[in-house]
C-alpha positions in Angstrom: -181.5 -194.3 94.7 -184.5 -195.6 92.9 -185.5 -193.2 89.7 -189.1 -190.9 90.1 -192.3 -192.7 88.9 -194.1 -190.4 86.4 -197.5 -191.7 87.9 -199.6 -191.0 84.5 -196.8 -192.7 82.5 -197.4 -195.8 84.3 -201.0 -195.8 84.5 -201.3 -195.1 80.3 -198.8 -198.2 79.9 -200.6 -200.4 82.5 -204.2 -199.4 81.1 -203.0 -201.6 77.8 -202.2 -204.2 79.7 -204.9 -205.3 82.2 -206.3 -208.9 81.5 -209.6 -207.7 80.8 -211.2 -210.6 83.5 -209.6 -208.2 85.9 -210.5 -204.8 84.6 -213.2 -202.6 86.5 -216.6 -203.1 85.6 -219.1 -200.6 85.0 -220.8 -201.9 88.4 -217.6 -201.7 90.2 -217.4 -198.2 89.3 -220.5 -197.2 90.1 -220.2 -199.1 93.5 -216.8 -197.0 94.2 -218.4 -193.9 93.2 -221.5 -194.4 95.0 -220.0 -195.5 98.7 -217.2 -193.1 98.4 -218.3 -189.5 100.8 -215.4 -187.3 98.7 -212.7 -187.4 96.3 -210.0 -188.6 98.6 -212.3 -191.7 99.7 -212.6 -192.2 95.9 -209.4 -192.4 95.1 -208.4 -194.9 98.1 -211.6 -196.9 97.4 -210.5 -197.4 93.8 -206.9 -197.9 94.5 -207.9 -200.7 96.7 -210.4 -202.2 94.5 -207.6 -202.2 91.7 -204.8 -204.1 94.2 -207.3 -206.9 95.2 -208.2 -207.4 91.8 -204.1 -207.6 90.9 -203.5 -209.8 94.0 -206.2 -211.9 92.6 -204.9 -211.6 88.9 -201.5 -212.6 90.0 -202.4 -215.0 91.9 -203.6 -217.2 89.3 -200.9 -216.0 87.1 -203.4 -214.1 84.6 -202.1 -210.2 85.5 -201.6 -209.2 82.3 -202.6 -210.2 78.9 -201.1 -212.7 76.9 
């Protein structure tokens, strides 16, 4: 049995972490904000944006910062 995630637990350790290359821009929030029609959209918008950017990050080994 895997243990609970305590989702804004993970998010305030990840925040410190996040190889600023890969970080969300000002312009990528306002792009997510501005295409998204309610908060749900939002909040799938942003969660995508944030994988590809990891996928992207991890790719080229530079996820987190060293």
């Amino acid at each position: 049995m895997t243990r609970p995630i305590d989702t804004l637990e993970l998010i305030k350790n990840t925040k410190r972490k996040i190889n600023p290359n890969y970080n969300a821009k000002i312009r990528d929030i306002d792009a997510i904000y501005s295409s998204s029609i309610d908060k749900i959209q939002l909040i799938l918008n942003a969660f995508t944006f944030g994988y590809a950017q990891g996928v992207k990050a991890q790719k080229r080994n530079k996820a987190y910062k060293k």
